[in-house]
N, C-alpha and C positions, 0 to 999 in steps of 0.2 A: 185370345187364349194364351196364358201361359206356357211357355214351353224351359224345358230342362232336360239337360243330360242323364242318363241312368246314376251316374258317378253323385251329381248335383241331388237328384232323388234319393240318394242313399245317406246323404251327409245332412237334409232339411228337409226326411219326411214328418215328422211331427206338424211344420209348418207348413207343408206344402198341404198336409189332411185339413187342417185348416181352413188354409188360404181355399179353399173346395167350396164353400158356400158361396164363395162368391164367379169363380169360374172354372172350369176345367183346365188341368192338366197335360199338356201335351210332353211324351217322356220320348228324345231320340238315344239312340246307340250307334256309335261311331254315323253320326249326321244325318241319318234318316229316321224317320216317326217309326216307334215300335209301339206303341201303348197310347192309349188318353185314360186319365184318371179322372173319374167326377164324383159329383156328393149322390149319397145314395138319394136324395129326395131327386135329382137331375134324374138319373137311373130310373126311379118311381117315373116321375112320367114318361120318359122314351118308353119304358114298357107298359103305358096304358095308351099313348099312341100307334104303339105299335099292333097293339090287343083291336083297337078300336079299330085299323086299317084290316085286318086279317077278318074279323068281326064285318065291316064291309063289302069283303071280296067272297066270303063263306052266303052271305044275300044275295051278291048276283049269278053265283053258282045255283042256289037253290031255284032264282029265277029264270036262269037259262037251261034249268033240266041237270041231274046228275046222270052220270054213266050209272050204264048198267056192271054188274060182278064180270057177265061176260067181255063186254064194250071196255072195261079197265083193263083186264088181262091183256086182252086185242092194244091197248095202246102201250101198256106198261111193255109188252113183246119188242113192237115195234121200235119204242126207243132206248132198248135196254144197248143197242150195237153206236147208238149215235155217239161221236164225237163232240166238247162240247167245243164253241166258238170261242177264240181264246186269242 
């Protein structure tokens, strides 16, 4: 992956849109990653993999039993005070 500064993206993005069909964009600000930039067809599929994952996990809910109206309130309650792991 290419990487470039914010400064670098502002002065070659014609060519950094470009240069997209072939890899993504990594853009830092002052030294660290703020952004990745990629082709929309890249985009296209992360979100049909991503579709497809969620699509999977929505099966084995359905096979494991869904909460009841009640059984959701009761958990949504419960971890509405939790702190998260950080």
């Amino acid at each position: 992956m290419k990487t470039l500064t914010a400064t670098e993206l502002r002065h070659k993005f014609a060519e950094v849109v470009e240069g997209l069909k072939v890899e993504p964009v990594l853009v830092e600000k002052s030294g660290r990653p703020v952004a990745v930039i990629l082709s929309y067809e890249t985009f296209e599929r992360l979100q049909e993999l991503e579709d497809a994952w969620w699509g999977e996990r929505a099966k084995e809910a359905a096979v494991e039993g869904l909460l009841t109206a009640q059984e959701t309130k009761v958990w949504i309650t419960e971890h509405m005070n939790e702190t998260p792991d950080h």
